[in-house]
Every structure is written in structure tokens, then in C-alpha cells.
Backbone as a printed PyTorch tensor [residue, N CA C, xyz], in Angstrom:
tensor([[[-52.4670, -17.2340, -23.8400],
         [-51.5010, -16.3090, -23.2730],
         [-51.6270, -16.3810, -21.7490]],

        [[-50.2420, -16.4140, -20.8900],
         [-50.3250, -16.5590, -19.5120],
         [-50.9710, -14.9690, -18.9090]],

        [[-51.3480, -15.3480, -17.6040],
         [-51.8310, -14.4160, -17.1200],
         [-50.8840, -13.6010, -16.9920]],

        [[-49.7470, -14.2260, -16.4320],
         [-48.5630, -12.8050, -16.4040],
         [-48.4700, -11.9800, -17.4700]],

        [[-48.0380, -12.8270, -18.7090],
         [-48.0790, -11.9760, -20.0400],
         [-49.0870, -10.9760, -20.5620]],

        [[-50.2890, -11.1090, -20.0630],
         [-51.5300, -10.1760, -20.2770],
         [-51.0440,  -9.2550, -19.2130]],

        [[-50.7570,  -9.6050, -18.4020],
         [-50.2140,  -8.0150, -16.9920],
         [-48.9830,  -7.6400, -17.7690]],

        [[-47.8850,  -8.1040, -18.2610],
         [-46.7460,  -7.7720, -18.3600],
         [-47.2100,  -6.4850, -19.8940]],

        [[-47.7690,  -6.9370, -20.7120],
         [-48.4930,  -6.9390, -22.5250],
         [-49.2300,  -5.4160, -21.4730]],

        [[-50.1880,  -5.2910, -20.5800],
         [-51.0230,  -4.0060, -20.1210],
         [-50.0800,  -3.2990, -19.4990]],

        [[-48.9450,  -3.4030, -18.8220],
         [-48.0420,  -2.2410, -18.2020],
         [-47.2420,  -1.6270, -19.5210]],

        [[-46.8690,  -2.5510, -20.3010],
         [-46.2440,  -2.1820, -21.0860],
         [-47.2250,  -0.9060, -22.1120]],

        [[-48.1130,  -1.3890, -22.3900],
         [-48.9560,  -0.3020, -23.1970],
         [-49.4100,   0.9580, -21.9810]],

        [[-49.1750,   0.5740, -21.2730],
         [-49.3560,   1.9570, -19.6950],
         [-48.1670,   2.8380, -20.0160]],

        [[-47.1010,   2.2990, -20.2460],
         [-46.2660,   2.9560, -20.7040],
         [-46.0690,   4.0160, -21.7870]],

        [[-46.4770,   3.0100, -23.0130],
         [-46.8260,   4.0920, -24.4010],
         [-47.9090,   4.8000, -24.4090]],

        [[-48.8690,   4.1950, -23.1270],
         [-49.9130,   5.7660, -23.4650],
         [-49.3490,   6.6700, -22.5490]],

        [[-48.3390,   6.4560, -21.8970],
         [-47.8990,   7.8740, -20.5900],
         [-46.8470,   8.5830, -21.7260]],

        [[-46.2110,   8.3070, -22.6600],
         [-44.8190,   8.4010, -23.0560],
         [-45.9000,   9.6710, -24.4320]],

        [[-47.1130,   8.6240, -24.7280],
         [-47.6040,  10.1440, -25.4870],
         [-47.1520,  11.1350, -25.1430]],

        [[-47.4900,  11.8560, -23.8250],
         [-47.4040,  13.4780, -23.3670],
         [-46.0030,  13.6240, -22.2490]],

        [[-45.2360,  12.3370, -22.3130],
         [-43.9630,  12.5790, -21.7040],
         [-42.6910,  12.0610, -22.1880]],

        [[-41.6700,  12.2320, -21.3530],
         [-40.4010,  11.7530, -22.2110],
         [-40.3630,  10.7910, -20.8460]],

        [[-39.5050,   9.6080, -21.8010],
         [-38.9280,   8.2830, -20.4750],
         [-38.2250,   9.0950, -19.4840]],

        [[-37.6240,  10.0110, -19.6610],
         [-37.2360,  10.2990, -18.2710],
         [-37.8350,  10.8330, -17.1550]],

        [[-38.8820,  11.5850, -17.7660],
         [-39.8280,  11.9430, -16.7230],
         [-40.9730,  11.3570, -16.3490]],

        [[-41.2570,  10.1460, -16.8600],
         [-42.3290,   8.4790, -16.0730],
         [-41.7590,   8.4400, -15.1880]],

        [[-42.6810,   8.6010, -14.4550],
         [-42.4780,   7.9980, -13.1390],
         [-43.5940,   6.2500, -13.0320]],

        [[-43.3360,   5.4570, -11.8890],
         [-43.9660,   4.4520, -12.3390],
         [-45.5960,   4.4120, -12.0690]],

        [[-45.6290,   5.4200, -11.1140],
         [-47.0750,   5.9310, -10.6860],
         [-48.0940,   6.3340, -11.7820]],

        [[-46.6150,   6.8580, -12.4820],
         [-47.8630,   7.6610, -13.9110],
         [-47.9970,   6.1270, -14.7510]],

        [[-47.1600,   5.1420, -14.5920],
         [-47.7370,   4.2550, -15.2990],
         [-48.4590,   3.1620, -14.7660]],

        [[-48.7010,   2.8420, -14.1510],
         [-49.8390,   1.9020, -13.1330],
         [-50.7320,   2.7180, -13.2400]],

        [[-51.1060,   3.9570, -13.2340],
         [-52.2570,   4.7980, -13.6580],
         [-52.8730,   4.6510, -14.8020]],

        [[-51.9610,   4.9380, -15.3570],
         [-52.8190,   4.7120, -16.7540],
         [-53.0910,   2.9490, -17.1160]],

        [[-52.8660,   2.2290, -16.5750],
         [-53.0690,   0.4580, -16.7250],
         [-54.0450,   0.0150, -15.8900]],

        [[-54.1100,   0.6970, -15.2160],
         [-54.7240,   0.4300, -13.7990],
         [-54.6180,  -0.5320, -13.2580]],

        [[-53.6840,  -0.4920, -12.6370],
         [-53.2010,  -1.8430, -11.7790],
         [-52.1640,  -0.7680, -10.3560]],

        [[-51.7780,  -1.2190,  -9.6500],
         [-50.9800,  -1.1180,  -8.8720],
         [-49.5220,  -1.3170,  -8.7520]],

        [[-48.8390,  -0.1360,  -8.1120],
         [-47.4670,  -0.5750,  -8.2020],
         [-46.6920,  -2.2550,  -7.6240]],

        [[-47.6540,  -2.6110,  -6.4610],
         [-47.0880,  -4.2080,  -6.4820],
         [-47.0850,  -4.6950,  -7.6030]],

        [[-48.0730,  -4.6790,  -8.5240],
         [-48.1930,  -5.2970,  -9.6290],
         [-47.1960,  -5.0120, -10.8830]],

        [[-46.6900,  -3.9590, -10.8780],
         [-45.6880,  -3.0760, -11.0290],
         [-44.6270,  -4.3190, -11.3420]],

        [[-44.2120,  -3.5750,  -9.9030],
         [-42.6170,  -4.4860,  -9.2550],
         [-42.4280,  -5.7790,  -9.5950]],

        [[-43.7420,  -6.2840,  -8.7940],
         [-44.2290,  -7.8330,  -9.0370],
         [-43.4040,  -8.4250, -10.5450]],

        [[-43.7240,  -7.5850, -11.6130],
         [-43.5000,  -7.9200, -12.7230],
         [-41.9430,  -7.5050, -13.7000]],

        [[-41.8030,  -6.0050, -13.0250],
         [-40.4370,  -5.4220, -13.5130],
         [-39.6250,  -4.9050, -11.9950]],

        [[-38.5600,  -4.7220, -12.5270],
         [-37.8000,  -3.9980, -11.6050],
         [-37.7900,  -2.6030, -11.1350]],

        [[-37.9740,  -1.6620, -12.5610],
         [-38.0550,  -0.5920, -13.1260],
         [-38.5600,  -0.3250, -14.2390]],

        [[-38.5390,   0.8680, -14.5080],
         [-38.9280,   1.4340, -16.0740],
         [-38.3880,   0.9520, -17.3410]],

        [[-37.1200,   1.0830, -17.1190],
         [-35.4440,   0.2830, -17.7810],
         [-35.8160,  -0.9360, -18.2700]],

        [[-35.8520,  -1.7020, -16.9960],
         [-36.7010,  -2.9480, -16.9070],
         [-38.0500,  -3.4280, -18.1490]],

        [[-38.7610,  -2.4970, -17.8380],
         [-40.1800,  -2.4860, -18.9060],
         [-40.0290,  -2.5920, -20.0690]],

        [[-38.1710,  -1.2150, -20.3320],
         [-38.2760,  -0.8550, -21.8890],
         [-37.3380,  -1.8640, -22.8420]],

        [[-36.8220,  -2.6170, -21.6050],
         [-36.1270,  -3.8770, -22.3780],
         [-37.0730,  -4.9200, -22.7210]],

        [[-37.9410,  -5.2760, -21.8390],
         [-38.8580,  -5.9970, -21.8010],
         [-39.9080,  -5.9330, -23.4300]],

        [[-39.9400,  -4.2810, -23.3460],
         [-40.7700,  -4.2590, -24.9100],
         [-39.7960,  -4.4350, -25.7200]],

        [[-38.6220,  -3.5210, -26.0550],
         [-37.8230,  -3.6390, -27.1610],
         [-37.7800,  -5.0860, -27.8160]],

        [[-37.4080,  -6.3400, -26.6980],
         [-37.1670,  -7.4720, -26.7350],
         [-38.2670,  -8.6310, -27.4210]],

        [[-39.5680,  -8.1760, -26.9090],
         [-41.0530,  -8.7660, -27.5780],
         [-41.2240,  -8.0630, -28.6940]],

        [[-40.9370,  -6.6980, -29.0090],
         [-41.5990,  -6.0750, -30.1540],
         [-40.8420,  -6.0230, -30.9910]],

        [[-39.3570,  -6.0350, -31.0910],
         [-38.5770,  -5.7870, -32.2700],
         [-37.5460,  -6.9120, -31.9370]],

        [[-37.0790,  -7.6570, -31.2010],
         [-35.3340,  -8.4580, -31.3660],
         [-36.5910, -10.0410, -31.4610]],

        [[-37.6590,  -9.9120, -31.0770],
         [-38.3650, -11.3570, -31.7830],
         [-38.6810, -11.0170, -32.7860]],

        [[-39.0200,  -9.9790, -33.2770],
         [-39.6250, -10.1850, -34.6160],
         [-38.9310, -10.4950, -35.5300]],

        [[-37.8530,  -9.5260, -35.3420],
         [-36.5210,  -9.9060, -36.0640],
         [-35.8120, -11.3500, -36.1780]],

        [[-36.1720, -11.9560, -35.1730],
         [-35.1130, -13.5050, -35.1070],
         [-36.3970, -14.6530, -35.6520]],

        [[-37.0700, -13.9680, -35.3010],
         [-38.4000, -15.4280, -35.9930],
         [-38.4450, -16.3410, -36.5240]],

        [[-38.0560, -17.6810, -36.1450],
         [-37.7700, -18.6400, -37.2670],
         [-36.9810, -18.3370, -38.5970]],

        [[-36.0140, -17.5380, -38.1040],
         [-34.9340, -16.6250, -38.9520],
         [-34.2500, -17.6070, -39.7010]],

        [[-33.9820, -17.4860, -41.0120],
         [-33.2820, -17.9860, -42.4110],
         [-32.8170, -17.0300, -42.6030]],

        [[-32.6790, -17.6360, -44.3260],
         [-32.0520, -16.7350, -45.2590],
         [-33.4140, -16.0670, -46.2400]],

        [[-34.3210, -16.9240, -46.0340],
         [-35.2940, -16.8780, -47.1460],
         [-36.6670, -15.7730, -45.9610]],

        [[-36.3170, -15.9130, -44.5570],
         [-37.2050, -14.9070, -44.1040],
         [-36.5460, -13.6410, -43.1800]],

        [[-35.5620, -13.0380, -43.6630],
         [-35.2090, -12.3220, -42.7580],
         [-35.7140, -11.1560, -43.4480]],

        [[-35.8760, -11.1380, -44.5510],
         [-36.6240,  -9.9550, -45.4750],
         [-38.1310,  -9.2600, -44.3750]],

        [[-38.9110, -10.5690, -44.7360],
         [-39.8520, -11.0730, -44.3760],
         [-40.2090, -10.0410, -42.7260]],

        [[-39.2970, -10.7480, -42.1080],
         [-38.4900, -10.3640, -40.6780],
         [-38.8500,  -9.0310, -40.6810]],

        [[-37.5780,  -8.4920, -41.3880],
         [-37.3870,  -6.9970, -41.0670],
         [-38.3620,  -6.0800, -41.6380]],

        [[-39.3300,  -6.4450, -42.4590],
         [-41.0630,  -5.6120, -43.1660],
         [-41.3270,  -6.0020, -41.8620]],

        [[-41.8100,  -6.9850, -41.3410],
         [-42.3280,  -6.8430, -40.0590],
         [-42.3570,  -5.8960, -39.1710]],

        [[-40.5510,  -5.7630, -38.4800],
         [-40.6450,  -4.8300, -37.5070],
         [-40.7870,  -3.5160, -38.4520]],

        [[-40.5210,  -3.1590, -39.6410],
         [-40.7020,  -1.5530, -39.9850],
         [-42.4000,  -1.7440, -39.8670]],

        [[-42.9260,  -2.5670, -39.4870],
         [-44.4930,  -1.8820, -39.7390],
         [-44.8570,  -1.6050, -38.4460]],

        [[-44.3590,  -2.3940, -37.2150],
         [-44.4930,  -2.4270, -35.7150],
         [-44.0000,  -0.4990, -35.2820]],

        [[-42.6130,  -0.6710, -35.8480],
         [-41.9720,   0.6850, -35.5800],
         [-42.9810,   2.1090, -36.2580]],

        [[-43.5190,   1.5330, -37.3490],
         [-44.6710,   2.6020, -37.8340],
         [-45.7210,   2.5130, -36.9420]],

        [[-46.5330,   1.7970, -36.5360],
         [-47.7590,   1.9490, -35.7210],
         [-47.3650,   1.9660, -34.3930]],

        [[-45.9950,   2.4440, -34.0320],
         [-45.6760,   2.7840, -32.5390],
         [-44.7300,   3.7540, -32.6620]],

        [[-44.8350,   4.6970, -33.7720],
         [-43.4100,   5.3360, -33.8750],
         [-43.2080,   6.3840, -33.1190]],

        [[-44.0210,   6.9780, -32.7790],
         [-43.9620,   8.0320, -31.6180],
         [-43.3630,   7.5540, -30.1020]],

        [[-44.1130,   6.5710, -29.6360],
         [-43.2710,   5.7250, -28.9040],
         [-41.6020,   5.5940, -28.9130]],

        [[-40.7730,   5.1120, -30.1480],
         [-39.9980,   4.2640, -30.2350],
         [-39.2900,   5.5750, -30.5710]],

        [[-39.8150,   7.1950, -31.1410],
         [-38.7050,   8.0510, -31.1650],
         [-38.3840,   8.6540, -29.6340]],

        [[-39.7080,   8.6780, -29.1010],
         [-38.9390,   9.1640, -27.5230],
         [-38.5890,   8.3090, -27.3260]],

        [[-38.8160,   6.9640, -26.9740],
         [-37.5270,   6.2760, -26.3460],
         [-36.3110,   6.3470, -26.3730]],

        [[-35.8460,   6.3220, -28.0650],
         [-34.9550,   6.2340, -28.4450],
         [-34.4370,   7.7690, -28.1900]],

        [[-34.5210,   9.0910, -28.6200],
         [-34.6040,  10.3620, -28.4100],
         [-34.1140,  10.4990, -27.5450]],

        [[-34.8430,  10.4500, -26.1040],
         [-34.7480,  11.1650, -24.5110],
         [-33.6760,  10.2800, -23.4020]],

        [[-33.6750,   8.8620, -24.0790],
         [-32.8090,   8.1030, -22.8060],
         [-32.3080,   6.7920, -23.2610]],

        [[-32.7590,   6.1450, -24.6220],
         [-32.5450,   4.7170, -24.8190],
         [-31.9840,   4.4170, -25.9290]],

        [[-31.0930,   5.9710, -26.6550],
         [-30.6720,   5.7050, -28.0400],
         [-29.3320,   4.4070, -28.1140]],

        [[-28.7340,   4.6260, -26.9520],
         [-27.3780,   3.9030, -27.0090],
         [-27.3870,   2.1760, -26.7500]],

        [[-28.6720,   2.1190, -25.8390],
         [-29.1950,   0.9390, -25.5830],
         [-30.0430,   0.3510, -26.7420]],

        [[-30.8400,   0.8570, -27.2680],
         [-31.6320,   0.5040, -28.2610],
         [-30.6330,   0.2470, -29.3920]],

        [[-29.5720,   0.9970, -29.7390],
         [-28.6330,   0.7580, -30.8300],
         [-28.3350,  -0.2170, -30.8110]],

        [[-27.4720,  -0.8950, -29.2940],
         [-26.6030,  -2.0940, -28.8990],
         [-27.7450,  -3.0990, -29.2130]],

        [[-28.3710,  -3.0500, -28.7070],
         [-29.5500,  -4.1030, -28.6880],
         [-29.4560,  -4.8900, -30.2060]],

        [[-30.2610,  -3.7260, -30.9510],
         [-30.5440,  -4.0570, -32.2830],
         [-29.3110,  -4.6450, -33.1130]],

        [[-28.5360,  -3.9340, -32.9860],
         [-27.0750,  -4.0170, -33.6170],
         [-26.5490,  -5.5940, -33.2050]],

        [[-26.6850,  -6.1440, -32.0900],
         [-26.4930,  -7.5630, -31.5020],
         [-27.0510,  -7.8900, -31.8590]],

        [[-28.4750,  -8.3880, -31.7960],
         [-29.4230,  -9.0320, -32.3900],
         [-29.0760,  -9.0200, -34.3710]],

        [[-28.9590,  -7.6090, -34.8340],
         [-28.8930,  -7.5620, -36.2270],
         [-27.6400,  -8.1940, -36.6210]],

        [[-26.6040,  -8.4940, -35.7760],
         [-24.9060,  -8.7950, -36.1730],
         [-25.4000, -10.8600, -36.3520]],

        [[-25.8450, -10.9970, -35.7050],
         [-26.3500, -12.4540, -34.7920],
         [-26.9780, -13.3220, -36.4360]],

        [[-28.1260, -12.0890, -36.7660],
         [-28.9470, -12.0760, -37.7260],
         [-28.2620, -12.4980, -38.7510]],

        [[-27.1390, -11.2880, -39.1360],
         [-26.6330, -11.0430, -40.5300],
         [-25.2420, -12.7890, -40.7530]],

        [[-25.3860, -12.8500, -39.5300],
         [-24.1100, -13.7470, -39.4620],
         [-24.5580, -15.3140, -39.5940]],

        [[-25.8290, -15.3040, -38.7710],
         [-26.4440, -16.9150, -39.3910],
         [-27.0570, -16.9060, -41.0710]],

        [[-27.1700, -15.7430, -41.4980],
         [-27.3580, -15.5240, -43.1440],
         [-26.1250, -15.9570, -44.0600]],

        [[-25.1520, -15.1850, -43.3050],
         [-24.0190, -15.7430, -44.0610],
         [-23.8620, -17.0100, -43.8930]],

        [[-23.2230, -17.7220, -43.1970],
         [-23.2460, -19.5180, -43.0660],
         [-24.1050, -20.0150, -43.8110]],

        [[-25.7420, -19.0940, -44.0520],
         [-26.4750, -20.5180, -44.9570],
         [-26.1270, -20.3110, -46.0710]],

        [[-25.3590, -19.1830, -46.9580],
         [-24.9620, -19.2520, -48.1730],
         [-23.7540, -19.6280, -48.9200]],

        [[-23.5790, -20.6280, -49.8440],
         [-22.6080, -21.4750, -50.2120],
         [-21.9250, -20.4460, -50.8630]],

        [[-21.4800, -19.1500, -51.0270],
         [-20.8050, -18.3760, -51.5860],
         [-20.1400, -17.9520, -50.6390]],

        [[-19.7670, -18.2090, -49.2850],
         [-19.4510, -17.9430, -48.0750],
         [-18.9490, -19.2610, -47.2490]],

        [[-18.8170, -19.6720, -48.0090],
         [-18.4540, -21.2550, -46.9410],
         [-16.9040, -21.6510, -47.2780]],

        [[-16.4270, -20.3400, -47.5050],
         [-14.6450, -20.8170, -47.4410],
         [-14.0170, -19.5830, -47.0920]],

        [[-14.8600, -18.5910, -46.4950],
         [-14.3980, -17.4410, -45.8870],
         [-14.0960, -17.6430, -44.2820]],

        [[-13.1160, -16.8340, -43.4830],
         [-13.1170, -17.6720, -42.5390],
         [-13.8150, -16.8680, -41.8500]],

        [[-13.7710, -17.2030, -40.1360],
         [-15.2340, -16.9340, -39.3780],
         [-14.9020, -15.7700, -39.2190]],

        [[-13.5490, -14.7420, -38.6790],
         [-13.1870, -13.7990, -38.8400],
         [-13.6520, -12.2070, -39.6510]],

        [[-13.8670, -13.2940, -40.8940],
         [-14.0640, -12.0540, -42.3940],
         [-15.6810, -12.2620, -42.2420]],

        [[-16.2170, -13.5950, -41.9580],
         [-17.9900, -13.7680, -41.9730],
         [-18.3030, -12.7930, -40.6020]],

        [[-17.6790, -12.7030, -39.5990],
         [-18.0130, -11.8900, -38.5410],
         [-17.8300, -10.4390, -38.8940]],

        [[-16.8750, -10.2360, -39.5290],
         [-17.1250,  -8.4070, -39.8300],
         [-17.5290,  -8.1650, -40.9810]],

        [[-18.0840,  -8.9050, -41.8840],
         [-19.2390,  -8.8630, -43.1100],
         [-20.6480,  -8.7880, -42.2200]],

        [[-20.6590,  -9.4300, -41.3160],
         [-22.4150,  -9.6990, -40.2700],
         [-22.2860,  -7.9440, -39.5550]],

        [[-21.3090,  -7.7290, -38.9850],
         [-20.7180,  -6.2990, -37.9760],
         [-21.2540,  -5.1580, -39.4980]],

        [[-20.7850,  -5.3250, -40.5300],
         [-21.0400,  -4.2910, -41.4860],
         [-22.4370,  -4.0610, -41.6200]],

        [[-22.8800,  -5.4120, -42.2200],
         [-24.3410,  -5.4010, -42.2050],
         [-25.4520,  -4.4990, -41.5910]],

        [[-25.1300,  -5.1460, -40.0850],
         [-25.4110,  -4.3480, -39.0550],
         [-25.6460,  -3.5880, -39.2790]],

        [[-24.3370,  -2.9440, -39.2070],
         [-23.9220,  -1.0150, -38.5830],
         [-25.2790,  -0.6290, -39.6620]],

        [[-25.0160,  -0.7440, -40.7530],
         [-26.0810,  -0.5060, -42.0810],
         [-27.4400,  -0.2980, -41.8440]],

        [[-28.0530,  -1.5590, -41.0030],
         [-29.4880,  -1.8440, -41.2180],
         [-29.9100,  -1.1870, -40.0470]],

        [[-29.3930,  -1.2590, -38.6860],
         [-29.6910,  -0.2090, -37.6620],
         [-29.2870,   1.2870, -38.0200]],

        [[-28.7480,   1.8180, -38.5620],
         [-28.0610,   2.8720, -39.0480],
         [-29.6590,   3.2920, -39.4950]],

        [[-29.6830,   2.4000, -40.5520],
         [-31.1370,   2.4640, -41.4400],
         [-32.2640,   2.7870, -40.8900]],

        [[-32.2080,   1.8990, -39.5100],
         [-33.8360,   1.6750, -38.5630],
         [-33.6430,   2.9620, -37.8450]],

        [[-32.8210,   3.6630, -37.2920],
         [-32.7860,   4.6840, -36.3430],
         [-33.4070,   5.7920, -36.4600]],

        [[-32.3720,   6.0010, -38.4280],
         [-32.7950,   7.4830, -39.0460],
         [-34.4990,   7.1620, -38.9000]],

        [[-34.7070,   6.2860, -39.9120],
         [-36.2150,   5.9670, -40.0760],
         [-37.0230,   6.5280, -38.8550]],

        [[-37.0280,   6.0400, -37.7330],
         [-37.5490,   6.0180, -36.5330],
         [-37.2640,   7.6590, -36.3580]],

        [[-36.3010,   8.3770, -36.7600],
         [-36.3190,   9.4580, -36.5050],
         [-36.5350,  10.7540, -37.2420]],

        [[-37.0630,  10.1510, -38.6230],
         [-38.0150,  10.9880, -39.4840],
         [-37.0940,  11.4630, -40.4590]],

        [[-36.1110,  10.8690, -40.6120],
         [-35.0840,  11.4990, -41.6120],
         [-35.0760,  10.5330, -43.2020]],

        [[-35.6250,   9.6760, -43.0380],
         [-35.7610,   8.8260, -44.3140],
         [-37.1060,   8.3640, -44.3410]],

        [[-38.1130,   9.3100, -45.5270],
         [-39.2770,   9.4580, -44.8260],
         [-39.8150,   8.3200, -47.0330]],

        [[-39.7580,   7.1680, -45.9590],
         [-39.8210,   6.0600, -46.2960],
         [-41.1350,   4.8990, -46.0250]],

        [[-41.7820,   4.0670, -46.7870],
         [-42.8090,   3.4680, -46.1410],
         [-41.9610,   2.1560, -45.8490]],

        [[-42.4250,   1.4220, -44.7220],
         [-42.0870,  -0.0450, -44.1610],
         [-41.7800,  -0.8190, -45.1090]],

        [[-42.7670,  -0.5780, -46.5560],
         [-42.1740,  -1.5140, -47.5110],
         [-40.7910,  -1.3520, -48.4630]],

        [[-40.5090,   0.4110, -48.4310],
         [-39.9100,   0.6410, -49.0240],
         [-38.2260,   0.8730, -48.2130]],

        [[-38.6760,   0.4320, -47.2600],
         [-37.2000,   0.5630, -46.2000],
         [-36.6170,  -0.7550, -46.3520]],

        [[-37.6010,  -2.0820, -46.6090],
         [-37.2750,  -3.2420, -46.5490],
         [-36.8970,  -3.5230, -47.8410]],

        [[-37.0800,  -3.0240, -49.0920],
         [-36.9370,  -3.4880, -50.2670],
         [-35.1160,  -2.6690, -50.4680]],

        [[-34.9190,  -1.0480, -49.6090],
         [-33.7650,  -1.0710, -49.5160],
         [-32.6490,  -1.8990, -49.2790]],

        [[-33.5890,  -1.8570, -47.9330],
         [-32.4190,  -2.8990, -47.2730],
         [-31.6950,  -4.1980, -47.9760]],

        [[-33.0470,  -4.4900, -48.3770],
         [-32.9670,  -5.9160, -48.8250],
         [-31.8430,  -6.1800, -49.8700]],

        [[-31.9960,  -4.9740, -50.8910],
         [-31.8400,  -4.8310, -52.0790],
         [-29.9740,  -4.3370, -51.7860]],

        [[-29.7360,  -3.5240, -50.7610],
         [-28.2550,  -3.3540, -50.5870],
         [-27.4770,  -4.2940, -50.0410]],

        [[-28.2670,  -4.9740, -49.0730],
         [-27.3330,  -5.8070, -48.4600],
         [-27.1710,  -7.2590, -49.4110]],

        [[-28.3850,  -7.8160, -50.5250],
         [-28.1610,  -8.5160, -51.8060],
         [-26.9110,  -8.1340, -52.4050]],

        [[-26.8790,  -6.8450, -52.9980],
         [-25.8110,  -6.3100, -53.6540],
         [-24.4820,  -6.1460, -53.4860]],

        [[-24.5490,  -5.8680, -51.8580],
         [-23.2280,  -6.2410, -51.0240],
         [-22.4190,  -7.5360, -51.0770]],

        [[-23.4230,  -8.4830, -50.4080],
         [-22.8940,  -9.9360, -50.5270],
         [-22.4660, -10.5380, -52.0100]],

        [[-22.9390, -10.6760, -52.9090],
         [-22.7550, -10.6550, -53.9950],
         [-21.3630,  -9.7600, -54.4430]],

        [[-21.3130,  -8.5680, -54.0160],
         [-19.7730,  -8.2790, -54.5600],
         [-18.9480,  -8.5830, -53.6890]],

        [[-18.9230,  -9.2260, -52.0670],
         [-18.1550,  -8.8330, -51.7840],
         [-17.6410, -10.7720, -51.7430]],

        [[-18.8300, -11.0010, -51.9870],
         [-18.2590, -12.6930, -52.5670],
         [-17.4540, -13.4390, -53.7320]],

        [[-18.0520, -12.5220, -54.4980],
         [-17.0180, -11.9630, -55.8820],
         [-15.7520, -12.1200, -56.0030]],

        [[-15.7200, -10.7970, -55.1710],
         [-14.3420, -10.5850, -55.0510],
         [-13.7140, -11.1980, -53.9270]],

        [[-14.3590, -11.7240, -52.8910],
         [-13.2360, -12.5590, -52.2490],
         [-13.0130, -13.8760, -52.3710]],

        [[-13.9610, -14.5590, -53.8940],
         [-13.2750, -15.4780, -54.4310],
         [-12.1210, -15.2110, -55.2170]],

        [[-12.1860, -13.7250, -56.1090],
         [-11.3990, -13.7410, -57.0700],
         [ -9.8020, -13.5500, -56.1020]],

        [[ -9.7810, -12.9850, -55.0190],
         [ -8.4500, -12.6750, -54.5540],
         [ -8.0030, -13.8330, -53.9640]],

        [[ -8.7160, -14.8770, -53.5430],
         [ -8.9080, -16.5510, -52.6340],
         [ -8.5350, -17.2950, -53.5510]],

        [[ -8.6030, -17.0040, -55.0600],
         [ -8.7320, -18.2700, -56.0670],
         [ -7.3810, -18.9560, -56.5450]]])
């Protein structure tokens, strides 16, 4: 691991231990170079801002985990992943999301998850005479679904274990494709 990445990997956790006893809006960057112990050059040096930082994690901790040598056969795989990341940081990831980063964190995921759902479709031969149009707002549905899914979760309303969020998921969006391939052979045929 580069040296930057070990500075970039310690501000970032400066962060989630300040965000324990505060909300993102009220970090300041002082309170987080404090708790890392490093200095605000080192700071700057590395981010722009706070904003800066929380894209920086979102992006390493959840939109890679999610894309990972992404198939069809590991996106399951994938998404148990980040529900276990989002569990052993969930306090974290509800203030974020909570106090200042719900709309950003949505877009994020939701792009990344549309991106996701849409190279899934193409690898399946039950989908390879739909046009890109109908495969793009089958990937957009998906989506809305599985972030829909990750948010509540994250926000204590579907009080669910990592495995059992993924076997949902898994298990609706199977069920989906399957009918909705179905039937848009039977109306195509």
C-alpha cells in the first residue's frame, strides 16, 4: 500500500472516530487531523475538504466493493460484501447519510447500482433481444430497489442481517428478471 493511501486510509478513519460524537456538519477539519494526528497540510495535501474525504470513502468502501470484478455470478457476492462493511460502520454511514450526504450518497450508489444492474443484464441470454432502451430502465428499476433497500437498512428500518438483506435482494431481483423476461418474450414473440 502507497504511502499516500496509508495517510489518505488514517484521515479517513479521523473522520469516523470524530463523526462518533458529531454530525458531518459540524467537523470541522481541525477536529479531524486531531484525532489522526497529522496536520492540516497533510489534510489539504490530500483532500480538498470534508466533501472531498466523504467521497473519497464512499468510493473505496462501498462503489468498489460493489463493482469488483463484477459479473453475473458475483454481484451477489458483491453486495453481502458491502452489507457487512455498512454493518461494522453503520453508525458512521447513518450520520452521513442522515445530517448532509443522503442525496449524494443515493446518486452515487444508484449510478454505480444502475451501471451494475445493466452489465448483468447484457450477460444474460434472456435479454439479448431487448433493446438498450428497455435493458436501461430494467438496470434504473433495479436500482431504485436495491438502494431503496441499502438506505432503509442503514437507517434501522429493516432490521435485517447482511446475509439476509442479500439473499432478499438477490432473491427479488432473480424473480424480477425472470418475469419480466417472460413476458417480454411472450409480447416480442
Amino acid at each position: 500500500m502507497s504511502e499516500s493511501l496509508i495517510t489518505k486510509q488514517a484521515i479517513s478513519n479521523g473522520l469516523k472516530q470524530v463523526m462518533k460524537e458529531k454530525t458531518f456538519d459540524k467537523v470541522r477539519i481541525s477536529d479531524i487531523t486531531k484525532a489522526c494526528g497529522l496536520n492540516r497540510q497533510t489534510f489539504y495535501y490530500h483532500f480538498q475538504d470534508k466533501y472531498e474525504l466523504l467521497h473519497w470513502i464512499f468510493c473505496n468502501e462501498v462503489i468498489v466493493v460493489l463493482t469488483k470484478d463484477l459479473s453475473l455470478d458475483t454481484w451477489s457476492d458483491n453486495l453481502y460484501h458491502l452489507f457487512c462493511i455498512l454493518k461494522e460502520q453503520k453508525s458512521f454511514y447513518k450520520n452521513a447519510i442522515k445530517h448532509s450526504f443522503h442525496d449524494e450518497f443515493h446518486d452515487y450508489l444508484f449510478q454505480i447500482s444502475t451501471e451494475m444492474f445493466y452489465t448483468i443484464i447484457e450477460q444474460m441470454d434472456e435479454y439479448k433481444q431487448i433493446s438498450e432502451s428497455d435493458k436501461l430502465f430494467l438496470a434504473k428499476f433495479f436500482a431504485n430497489g436495491e438502494v431503496g433497500s441499502i438506505i432503509s437498512w442503514i437507517n434501522d428500518e429493516i432490521p435485517k442481517s447482511p446475509e439476509e438483506m442479500k439473499d432478499i435482494i438477490v432473491s427479488l431481483v432473480n424473480a424480477c428478471k425472470a418475469y419480466a423476461a417472460k413476458r417480454y418474450m411472450a409480447e416480442h414473440s
